[in-house]
N, C-alpha and C positions, 0 to 999 in steps of 0.2 A: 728414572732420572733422565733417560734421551727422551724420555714421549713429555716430559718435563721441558726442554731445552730447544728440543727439534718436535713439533706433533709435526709438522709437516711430511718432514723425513719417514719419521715411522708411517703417516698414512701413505705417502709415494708407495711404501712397501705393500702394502693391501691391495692400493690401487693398482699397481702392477697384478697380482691376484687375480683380481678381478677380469682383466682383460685376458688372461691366459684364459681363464676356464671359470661360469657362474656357477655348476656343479661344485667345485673345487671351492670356491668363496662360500656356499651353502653348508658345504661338508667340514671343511677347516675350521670355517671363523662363526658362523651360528652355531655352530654346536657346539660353542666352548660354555666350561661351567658360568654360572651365576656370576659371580665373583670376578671372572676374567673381562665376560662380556660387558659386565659396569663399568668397567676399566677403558675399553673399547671405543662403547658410543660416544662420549665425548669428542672422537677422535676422529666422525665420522662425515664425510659430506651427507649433505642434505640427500640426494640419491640414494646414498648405502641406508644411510638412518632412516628413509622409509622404507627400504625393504626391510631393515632391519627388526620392525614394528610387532611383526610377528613371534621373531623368536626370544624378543625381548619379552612379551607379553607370557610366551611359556615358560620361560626362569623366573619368571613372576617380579621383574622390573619395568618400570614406568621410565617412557622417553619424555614425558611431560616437563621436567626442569631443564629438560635439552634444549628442546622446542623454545621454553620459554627463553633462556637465554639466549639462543637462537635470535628473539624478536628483540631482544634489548640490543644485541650486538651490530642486526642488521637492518631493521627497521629505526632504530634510535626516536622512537616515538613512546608515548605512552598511553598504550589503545583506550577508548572509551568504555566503559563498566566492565573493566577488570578483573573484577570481583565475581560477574555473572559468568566470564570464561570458562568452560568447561572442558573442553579440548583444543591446549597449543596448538596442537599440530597441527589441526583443519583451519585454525587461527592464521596462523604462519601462513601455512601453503595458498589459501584465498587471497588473504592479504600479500604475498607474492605474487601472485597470477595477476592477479589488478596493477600493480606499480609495475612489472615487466613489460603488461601489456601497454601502459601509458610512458615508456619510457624514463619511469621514475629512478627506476633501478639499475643497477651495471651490476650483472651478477658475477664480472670479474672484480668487484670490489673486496670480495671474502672469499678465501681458497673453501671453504665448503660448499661453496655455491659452486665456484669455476672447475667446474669436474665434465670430461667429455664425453663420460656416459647421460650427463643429462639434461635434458631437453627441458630449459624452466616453465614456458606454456602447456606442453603436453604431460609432465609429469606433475604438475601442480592441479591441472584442468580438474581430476575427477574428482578434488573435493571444493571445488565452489558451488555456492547453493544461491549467494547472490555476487550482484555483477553491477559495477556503477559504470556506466560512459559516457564521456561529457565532453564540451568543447566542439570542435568539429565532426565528432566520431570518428577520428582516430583508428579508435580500439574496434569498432566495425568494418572498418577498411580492411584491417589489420585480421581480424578472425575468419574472413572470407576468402582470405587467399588462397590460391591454391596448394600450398606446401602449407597451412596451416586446416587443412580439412578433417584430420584425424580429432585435432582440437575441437574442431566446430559440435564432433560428434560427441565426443566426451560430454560438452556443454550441455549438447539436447538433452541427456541423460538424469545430471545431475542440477543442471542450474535452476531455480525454484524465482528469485526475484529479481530480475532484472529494472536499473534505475537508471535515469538518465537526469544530469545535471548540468547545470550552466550553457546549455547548447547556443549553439552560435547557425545561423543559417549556412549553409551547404550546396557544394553544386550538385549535378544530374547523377556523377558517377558514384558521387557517396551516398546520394538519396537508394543507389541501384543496390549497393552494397551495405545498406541498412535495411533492404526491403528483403534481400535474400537471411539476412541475420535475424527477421523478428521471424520470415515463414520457418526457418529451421529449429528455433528456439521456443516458439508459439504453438505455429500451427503444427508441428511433425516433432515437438519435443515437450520439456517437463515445465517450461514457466507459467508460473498461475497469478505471480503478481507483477506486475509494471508500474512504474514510480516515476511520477517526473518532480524534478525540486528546480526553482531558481531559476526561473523564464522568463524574466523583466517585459523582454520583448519575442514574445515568439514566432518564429517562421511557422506560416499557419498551414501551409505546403508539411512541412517536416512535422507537425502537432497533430495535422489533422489524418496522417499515413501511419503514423505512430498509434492512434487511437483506434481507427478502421482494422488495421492488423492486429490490434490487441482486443477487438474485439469477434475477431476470425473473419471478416468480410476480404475476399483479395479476387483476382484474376483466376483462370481458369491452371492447374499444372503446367497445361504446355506453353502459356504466355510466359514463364516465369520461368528460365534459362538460370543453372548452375553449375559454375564452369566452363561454359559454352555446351550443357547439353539442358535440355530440359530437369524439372526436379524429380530424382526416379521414384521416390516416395508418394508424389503425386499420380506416375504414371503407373504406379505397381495397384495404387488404390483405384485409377480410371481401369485398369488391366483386369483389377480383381472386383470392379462396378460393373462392366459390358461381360464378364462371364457371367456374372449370374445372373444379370439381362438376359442373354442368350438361353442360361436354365429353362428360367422361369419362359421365356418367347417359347420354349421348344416343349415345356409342360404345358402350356394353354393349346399347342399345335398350333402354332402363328408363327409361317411361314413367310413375313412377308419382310422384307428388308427396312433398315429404320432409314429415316425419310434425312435427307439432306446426305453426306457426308459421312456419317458416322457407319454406315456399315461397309464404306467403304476401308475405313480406317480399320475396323475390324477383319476384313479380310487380309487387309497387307501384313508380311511378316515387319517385326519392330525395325529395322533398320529401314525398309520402303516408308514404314510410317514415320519416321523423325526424321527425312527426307523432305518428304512433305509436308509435313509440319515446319519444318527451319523454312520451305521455299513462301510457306502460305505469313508465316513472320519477317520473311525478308519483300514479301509485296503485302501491303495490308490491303488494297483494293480486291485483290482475288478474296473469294466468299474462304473463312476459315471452318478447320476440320469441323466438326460437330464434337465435343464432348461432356462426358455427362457432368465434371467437375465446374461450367461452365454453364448456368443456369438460362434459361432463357423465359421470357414471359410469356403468358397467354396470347391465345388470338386479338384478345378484346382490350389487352396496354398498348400503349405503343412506345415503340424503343427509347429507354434513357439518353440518349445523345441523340444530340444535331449537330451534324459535321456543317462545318462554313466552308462553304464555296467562295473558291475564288481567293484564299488566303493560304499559301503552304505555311507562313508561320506561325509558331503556337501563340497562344494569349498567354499573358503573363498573370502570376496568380493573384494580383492584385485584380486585373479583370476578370479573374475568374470569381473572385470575391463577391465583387462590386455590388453595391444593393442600387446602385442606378441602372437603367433598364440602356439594354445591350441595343447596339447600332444596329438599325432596321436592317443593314446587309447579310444578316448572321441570322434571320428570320424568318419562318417559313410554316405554311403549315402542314403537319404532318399527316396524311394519310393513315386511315384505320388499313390495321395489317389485317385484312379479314380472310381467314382462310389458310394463313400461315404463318410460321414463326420468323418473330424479328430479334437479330442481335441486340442483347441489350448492351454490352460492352462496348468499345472499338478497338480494336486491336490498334498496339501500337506499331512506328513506324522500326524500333530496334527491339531487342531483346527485353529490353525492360519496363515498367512505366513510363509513360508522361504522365506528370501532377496533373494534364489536362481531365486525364481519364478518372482519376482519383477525386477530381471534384465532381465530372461527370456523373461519379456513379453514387458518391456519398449525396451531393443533391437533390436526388431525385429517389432517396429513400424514402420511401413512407412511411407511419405509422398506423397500425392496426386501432383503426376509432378510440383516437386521441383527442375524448372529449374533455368539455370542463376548461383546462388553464391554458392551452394555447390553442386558438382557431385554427381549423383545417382543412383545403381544397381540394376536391378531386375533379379529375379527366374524366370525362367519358369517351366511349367511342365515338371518332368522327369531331371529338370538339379542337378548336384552335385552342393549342397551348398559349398561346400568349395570353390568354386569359384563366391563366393555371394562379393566377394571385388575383386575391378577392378585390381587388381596386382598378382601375382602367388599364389598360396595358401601356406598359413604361414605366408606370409609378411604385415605388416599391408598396409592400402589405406588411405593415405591422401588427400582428398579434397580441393577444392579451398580457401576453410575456416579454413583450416590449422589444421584442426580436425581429428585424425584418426579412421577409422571406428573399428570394432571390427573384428579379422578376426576368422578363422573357422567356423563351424556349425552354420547357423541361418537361419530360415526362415522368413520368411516375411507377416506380420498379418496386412491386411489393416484396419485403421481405418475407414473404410465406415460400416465394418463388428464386428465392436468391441463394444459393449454393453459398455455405461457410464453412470455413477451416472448425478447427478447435480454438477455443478461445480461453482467456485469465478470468477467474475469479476476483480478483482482489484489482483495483484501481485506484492511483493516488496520485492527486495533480499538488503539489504546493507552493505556491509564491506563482502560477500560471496565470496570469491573465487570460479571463477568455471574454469574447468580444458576443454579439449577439449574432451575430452568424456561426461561430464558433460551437456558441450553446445549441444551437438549432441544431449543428449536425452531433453534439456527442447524445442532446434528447432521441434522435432520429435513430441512433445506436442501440442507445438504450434500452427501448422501445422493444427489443426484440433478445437483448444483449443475455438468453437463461442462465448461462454459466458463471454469470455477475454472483458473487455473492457478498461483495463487503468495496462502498465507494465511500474513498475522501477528497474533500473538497473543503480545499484552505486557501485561503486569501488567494480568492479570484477575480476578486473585483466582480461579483456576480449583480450585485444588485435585485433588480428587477427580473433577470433573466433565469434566476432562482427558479421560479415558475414555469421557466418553459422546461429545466432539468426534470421537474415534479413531474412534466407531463408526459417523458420519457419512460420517468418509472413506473409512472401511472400505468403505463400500456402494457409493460412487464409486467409487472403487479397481477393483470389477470391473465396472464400465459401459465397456461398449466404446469409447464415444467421452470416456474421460476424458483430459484433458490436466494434473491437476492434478501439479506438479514440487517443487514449493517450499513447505517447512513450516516457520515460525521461531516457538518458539514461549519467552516468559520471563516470570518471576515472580520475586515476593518471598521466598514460600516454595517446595518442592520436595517434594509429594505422595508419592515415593517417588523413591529412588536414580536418579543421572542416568541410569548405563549400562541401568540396569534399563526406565528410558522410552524409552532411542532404539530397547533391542531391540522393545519392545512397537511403536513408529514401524515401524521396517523391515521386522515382519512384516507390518501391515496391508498398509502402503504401497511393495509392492518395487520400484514404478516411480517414486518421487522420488529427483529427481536434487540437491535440496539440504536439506540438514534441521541447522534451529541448534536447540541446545536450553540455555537460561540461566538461573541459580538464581541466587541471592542469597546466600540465608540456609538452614539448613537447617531443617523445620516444629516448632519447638520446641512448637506447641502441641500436639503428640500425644505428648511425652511421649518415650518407646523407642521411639522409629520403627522397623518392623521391616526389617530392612537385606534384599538379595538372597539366593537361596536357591543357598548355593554351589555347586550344579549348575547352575546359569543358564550356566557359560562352555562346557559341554558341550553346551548346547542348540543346535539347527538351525537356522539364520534363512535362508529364501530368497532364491537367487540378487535381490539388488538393482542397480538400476542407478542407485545413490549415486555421486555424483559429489563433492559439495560437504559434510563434514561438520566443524560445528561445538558444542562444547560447553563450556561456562561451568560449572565444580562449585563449591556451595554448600561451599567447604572441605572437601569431601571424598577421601578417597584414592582415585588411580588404581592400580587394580588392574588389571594388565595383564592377566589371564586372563578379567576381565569383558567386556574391550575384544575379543577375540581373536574370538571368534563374530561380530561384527560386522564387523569385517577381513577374515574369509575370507569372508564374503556379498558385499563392495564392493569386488570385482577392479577395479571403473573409477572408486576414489577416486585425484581427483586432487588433493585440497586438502582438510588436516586442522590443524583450529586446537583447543589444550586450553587450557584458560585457568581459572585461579585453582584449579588440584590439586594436590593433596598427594603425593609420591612415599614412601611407605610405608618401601624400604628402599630403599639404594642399585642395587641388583640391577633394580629393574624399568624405569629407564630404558634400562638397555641391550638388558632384554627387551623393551623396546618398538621400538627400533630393528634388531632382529632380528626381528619381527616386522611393520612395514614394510615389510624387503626384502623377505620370504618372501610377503607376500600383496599387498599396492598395488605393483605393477610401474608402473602410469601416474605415483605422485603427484611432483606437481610444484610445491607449496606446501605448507612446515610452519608453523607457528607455533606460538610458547610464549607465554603472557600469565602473567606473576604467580606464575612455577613458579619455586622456590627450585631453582637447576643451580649454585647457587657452589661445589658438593662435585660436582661431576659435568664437569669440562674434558674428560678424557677424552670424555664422548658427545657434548659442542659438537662438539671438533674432525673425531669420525667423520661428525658431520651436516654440515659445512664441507666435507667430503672428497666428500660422495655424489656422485655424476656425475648421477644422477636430478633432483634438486631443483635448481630455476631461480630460487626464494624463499623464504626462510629468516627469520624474525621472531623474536627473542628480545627481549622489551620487557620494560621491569620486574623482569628473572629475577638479577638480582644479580649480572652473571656476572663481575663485577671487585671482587668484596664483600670477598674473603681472596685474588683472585689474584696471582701476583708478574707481573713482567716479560717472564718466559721465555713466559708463555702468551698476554699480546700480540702477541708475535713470534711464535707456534707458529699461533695466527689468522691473522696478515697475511700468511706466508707460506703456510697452506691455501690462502687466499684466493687468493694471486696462480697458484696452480697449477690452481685450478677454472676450466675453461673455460668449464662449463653454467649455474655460478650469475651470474644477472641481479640481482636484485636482494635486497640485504643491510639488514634491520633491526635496531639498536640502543638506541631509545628506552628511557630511564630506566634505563640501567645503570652509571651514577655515571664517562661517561668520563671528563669535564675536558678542561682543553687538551692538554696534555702525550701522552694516550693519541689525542685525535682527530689531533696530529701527525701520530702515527708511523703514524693510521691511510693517510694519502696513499700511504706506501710501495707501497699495493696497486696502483697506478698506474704504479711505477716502470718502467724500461726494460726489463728483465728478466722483467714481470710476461706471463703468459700469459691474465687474467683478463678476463673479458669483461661486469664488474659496470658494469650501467647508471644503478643506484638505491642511492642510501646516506640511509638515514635512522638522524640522531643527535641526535632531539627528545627533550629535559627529562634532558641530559645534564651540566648547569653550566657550559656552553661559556663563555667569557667573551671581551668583542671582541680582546683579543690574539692569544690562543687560536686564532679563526678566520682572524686576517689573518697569521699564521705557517703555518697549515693551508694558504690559497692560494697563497703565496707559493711551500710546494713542492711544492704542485700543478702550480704553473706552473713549474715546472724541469722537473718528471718527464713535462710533454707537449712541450717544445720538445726534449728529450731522444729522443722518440715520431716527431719531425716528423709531428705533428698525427692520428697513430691513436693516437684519445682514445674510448673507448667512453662513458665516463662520462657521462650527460645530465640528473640530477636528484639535487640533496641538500636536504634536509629539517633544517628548523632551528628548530620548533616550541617555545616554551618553554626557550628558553638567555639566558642574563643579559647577553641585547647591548644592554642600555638602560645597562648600567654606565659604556658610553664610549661616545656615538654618534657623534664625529666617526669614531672608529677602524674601527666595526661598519658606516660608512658605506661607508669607504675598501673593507674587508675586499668586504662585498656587492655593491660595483661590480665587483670584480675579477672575483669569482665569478661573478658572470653573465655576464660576457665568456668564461667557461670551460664554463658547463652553466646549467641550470634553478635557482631557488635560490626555496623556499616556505617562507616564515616568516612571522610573525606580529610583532604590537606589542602584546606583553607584560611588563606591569609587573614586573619580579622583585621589588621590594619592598616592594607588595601581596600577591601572593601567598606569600612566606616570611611574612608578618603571618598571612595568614589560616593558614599552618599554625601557626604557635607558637599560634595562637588556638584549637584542637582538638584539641591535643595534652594 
């Protein structure tokens, strides 16, 4: 009745507890029976109820309704797929670290929160796996602190994806303190994937540091100051680089001292050396330490920067952009370094970057014979850079990929030669615009990027510059140690013909195993697009190892004989989705299914999106029949638009004769009640079918409709004595708000029989907003 009246009270008393002695809270209050401790957790701040997690777990009680309530009481939101939740807790606590850290939240708001044993960023930290930050980065500033560096560490540990949204350009000191958050997160911790969503306009300074980082290219350890002292992670790996330098020098017997600086640095104990090093960053004109994290180029490149004489201020990054050719003052030509090595970096003037140095050095990346889609120049020894772009000097060079290079001063820094951190797998730009300089340097990335293994690219306004991306991967592509698999790339417009870019995809790239490619619209702004050159379906595309293809046409026609080259290169496609195409003439959907058999022997997943098949039953029923396909999606395709009766029954009974198909989609083909009826039959006594999955989302079901569907559902399994395959239907979008007592009845039933995933959807909202668009 008090912990009824007062929980507060009663917790005060625990609390107190707790601060005498944690021994004491262990011994007392976790060891109480089953039955006490149930009593308890409710009672608990969020601090105690994670410690608590353990010995809840040994009386064999679940904190998960805790948790849960938990998020209804203090998040007052209602999180996105719900349904897929698996653990509140890690739920809760992520989704706490992020709103504390963006100021969303007053943990004095809930007496389970406001407890002074606990620290909400530090005790939350170790279960975030991903991390959104957006706006000015804030939550970067904010995790770099000094009293927040336990945190940071937590993060390296566990954080897996970090995302950044809505970003808003930023000055030097937060660029400083975004640059130390991606190396501790990146380079020296666990993140594999980076996401940017919702860049209208991006700071191409903050876009293009964001990307070089995430693809492990940065400064040398000792440029890169953490807390005011160097990063010791860096300095423990240069520490534990020049020992076994030293091994190996002292196993060859080569006694002779490494040339510049660096064995000087070796000799010094660590405090003389970060001495000198802070003295050699507080003068950058004195020659810096030598270290091995700190790459330098051959005899025969010559150094990535030309410093400008005669100007102590920096260019602003628009001039450093600029594809107009830079003022003859800033001009010079560079001497071959013959005989010695040249800095290729420039040390800045403080502890941190200048974005000066960051275009400096992403400029003047090469790519390893980057033939085919984008033209490419190189230096020789002794040549004037100014003539490093294929056109007179001053003018800019446009390439095949319709990117223009950068003209004046640059030399050329191969990435064979260029010291990298650790870098992400996984990269996702969406709503980014990237501009053709832009594309130049994340191609120049790429090029080299092995640890890439899965890039998306959504509305970026890519256009033409598409090409110079290819040319990127192109380079990767033949790097031994490439793992890259995964290309999904979509836009508004469609630069040229779909089939026409996945063949150009699958020749680069014949070792991706998945490639989506999505249009919208077709590029009305050019006019007479010139379409494929009808010998394309004759062309040879290399044995590929496509696994996964999918394609979204801007209304365009699928021409089966464009498709066919690509078919016979993807002997081990097992999953082909076509979505929003035109079928020309009646004839080529069966030449497509004829040509299926003949060349994907594996595939085991078709799907239609938005393909008009209401004149094509015939080819449904053949793809109902296939013994091959396990999943079948027909959404949207109209396939009961003109059909009569006899071809609901010509489906149900395919169906009940396919042994191999698992799971059957029907979303948005106008079933109603009457046809989801009779779709039960598939289930009947007689049936031989071993369909797992039935999805009949934005079908007009209505709650009658569904609680007649169970009803003989439930005949046709007591009929079964209980070999029932069936375990999940999908009811997205059907008008069951029309009766809820009925749609109540109907969905208790059904889940005493299988899975059942719907939604609480207004239908008379959204029939308003369609007549509203119509």
């Amino acid at each position: 009745a008090m912990a009824a009246e007062r929980p507060r009270s009663l917790f005060a008393l625990s609390a107190a507890a707790v601060s005498r002695s944690m021994a004491a809270l262990e011994r007392d209050v976790w060891a109480l029976p089953g039955h006490l401790l149930r009593g308890l957790l409710p009672l608990l701040t969020v601090f105690h109820l994670e410690r608590a997690e353990d010995a809840a777990r040994r009386a064999g009680l679940s904190t998960q309704p805790i948790w849960r309530k938990l998020w209804d009481d203090v998040m007052k939101t209602r999180p996105p797929n719900s349904e897929s939740i698996t653990c509140w807790r890690k739920k809760f606590l992520e989704t706490f670290f992020s709103n504390v850290l963006h100021g969303v939240l007053d943990v004095s708001s809930d007496w389970r929160l406001n407890d002074r044993h606990f620290s909400p960023l530090l005790h939350s930290s170790p279960h975030v796996s991903q991390l959104t930050l957006c706006n000015m980065l804030q939550g970067a500033v904010e995790l770099t602190a000094q009293h927040n560096h336990k945190v940071l560490e937590n993060l390296a540990g566990c954080l897996r994806v970090l995302k950044f949204q809505h970003l808003l350009s930023c000055d030097q000191s937060v660029r400083h303190s975004l640059v130390l958050l991606l190396h501790r997160l990146i380079h020296h911790g666990s993140v594999s994937q980076v996401s940017m969503y919702s860049w209208p306009v991006p700071d191409t300074v903050l876009l293009v540091l964001i990307l070089t980082m995430s693809a492990g290219f940065w400064r040398s350890g000792n440029a890169l100051v953490y807390h005011g002292s160097p990063c010791g992670l860096c300095r423990e790996e240069d520490k534990g680089q020049s020992q076994e330098s030293e091994q190996e020098g002292a196993q060859r017997g080569c006694d002779a001292e490494p040339e510049g600086s660096g064995g000087e640095n070796q000799k010094r104990s660590p405090k003389e050396a970060d001495a000198h090093m802070n003295s050699v960053l507080s003068n950058p004109r004195s020659p810096p330490p030598q270290n091995p994290a700190c790459e330098e180029t051959s005899s025969e490149v010559p150094c990535g920067h030309t410093s400008i004489q005669g100007d102590s201020s920096p260019c602003s990054s628009s001039e450093q952009l600029s594809c107009h050719p830079i003022p003859q003052k800033t001009r010079r030509r560079l001497k071959p370094a013959v005989g010695r090595k040249r800095r290729c970096l420039r040390r800045s003037r403080g502890h941190y970057a200048d974005p000066e140095d960051l275009y400096d050095f992403v400029f003047t990346v090469a790519r390893e014979d980057n033939s085919g889609l984008l033209d490419k120049t190189r230096t020789t020894e002794g040549e004037n850079t100014e003539n490093w772009t294929s056109s007179s000097p001053g003018s800019p060079c446009t390439g095949t990929a319709g990117c223009k290079k950068r003209g004046g001063p640059a030399g050329i820094l191969s990435l064979k030669a260029a010291h990298r951190f650790r870098s992400v797998s996984t990269l996702e730009l969406f709503s980014v615009p990237l501009t053709g300089e832009t594309c130049r340097i994340l191609s120049n990335l790429l090029s080299s990027w092995v640890s890439l293994e899965n890039l998306v690219l959504s509305y970026n306004g890519l256009n033409a510059n598409i090409s110079c991306i290819l040319s990127g991967l192109r380079a990767l592509s033949r790097h031994p140690e490439c793992r890259f698999r995964v290309l999904r790339v979509s836009d508004m417009f469609s630069h040229m013909p779909c089939m026409e870019l996945v063949r150009c995809v699958l020749s680069a790239l014949p070792q991706l195993h998945t490639l989506s490619i999505s249009f919208d619209l077709k590029n009305q702004l050019e006019g007479s697009r010139p379409e494929v050159n009808p010998g394309c379906s004759e062309a040879e595309i290399p044995e590929s190892c496509l696994e996964v293809l999918e394609i979204r046409f801007p209304r365009e026609p699928l021409h089966v004989a464009f498709l066919l080259p690509v078919l016979k290169a993807s002997k081990s496609l097992q999953q082909l989705s076509l979505d929003s195409a035109t079928l020309p003439c009646p004839q080529e959907l069966g030449l497509l299914l004829e040509l299926l058999k003949e060349c994907t022997p594996n595939l085991k997943k078709l799907s239609f999106h938005d393909v008009n098949l209401a004149e094509h039953q015939k080819e449904v029923l053949l793809l109902l029949q296939d013994p091959g396909l396990q999943e079948i999606s027909f959404s949207f395709c109209r396939l009961f638009e003109s059909s009569t009766a006899e071809f609901l029954s010509e489906i149900i009974n395919t169906v009940k004769r396919n042994s191999s198909l698992k799971s059957l989609k029907l979303p948005g083909n106008r079933l109603g009640n009457h046809r989801l009826v009779a779709l039960a039959d598939i289930f009947s006594e007689d049936s031989s079918s071993s369909l797992c999955q039935l999805d009949v989302s934005s079908n007009c079901i209505k709650p009658d409709g569904l609680l007649e569907f169970t009803k003989k559902l439930e005949g046709h399994i007591q009929q079964r004595r209980g070999q029932f395959p069936f375990t999940q239907l999908r009811l997205f979008q059907n008008w069951l708000d029309q009766d809820a007592d009925t749609a109540q009845e109907a969905l208790r039933r059904l889940r005493a029989l299988c899975s059942v995933v719907n939604d609480a959807w207004d239908s008379s909202q959204a029939f308003a907003d369609y007549i509203s668009v119509m």
